[in-house]
N, C-alpha and C positions, 0 to 999 in steps of 0.2 A: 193286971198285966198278963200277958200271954206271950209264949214264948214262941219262938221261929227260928225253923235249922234252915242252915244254908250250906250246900254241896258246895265245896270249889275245888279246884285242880289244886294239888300240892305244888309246891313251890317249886320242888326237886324233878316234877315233870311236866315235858312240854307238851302244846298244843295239839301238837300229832299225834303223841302217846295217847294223852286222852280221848280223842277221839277214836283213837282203835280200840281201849277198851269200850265206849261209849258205842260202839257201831256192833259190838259183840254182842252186848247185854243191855240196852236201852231202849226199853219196847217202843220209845217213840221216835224215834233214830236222833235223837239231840246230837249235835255236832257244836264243838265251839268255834269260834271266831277267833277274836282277840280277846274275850270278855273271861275273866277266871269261874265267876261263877255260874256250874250247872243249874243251879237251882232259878237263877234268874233269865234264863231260856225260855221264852213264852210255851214254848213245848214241851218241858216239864212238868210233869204232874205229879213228880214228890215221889216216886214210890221207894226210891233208894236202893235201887239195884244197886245202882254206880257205888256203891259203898258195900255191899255184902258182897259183890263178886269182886271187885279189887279194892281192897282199902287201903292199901298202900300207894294208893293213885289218886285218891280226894281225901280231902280233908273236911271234917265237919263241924260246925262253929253253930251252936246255942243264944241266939239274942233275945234281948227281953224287948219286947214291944208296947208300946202303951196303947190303950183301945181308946 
């Protein structure tokens, strides 16, 4: 098994918030939708800015995946 982190907007903040820190610090300019999570953005490439420059704005969730 291998594991897979998924970026999502916290709960506590809206879609707007997010995307203003995302438009600050998101080399690929990810913007969201209606969708919570970052990570499943076809424009995402993982690198997790969105989490070292605000972490009080996503949250990070560890799944286990089977191969």
């Amino acid at each position: 098994m291998s594991q897979v982190l998924r970026i999502a907007r916290s709960s506590k903040t809206t879609v707007q918030d997010v995307n203003k820190v995302l438009g600050d610090v998101c080399p690929m300019g990810v913007q969201l939708e209606k969708e919570d999570y970052v990570s499943d953005h076809p424009s995402c490439i993982h690198c997790g800015k969105c989490v070292t420059e605000a972490p009080a704005t996503f949250a990070q969730t560890l799944f286990e995946k089977s191969n």
